[in-house]
C-alpha positions in Angstrom: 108.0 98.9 93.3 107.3 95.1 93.3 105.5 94.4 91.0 101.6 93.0 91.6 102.0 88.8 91.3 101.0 85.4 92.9 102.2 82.3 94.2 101.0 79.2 95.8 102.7 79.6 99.1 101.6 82.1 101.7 103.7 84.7 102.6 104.7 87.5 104.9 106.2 90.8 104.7 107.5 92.8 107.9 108.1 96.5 107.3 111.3 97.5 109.1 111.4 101.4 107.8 109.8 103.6 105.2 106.3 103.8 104.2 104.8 101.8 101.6 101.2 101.0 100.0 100.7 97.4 99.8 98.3 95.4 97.5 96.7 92.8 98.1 93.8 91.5 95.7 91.6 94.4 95.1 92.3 96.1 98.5 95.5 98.8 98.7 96.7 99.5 102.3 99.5 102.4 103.7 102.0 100.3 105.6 105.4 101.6 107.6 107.8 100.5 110.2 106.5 97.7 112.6 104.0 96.4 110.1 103.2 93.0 109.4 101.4 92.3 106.8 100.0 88.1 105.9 99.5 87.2 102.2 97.2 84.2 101.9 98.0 81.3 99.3 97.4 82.9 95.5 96.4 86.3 96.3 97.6 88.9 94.0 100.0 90.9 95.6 102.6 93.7 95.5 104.2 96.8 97.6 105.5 100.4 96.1 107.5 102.8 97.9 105.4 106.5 98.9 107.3 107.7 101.0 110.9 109.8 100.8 113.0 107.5 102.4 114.0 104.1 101.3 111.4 101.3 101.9 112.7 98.3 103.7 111.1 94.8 104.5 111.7 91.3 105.3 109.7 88.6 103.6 109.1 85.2 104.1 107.9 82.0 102.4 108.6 78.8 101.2 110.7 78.9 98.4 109.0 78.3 95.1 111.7 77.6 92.7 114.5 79.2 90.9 111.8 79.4 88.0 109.0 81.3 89.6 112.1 83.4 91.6 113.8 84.5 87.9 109.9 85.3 86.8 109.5 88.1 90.1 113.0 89.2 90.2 114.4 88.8 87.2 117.6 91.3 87.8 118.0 89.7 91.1 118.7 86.0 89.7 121.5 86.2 87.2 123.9 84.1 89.5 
């Protein structure tokens, strides 16, 4: 699960395998493999596994800062 957050800077996910239920703002959509999926500027968003294989994705923005990067993934920054 990644957790529901914001962020100035638009973003975009691509779902290469695995189904998943993406939030964005108040709406909830299934997504799987070949999905793209556009996150405007600020919109509160997230994406949790539901299926029984892994969920993978690529994602894409500008990068916001090694601040706002520890505050989403905080496991993922201890270097």
């Amino acid at each position: 699960m990644q957790f529901i957050h914001s962020h100035d800077e638009e973003q975009c996910y691509y779902i290469v395998c695995g189904r998943g239920l993406m939030f964005i703002n108040s709406e909830e959509r299934d997504v799987g493999n070949g999905d793209a999926i556009f996150i405007p500027s600020n919109a509160s968003h997230g994406v949790k596994n539901i299926g029984p294989e892994k969920l993978v994705y690529l994602t894409a923005n500008r990068a916001f800062g090694l601040e706002k990067e520890r505050s989403i993934w905080p496991l993922a920054s201890g270097k």
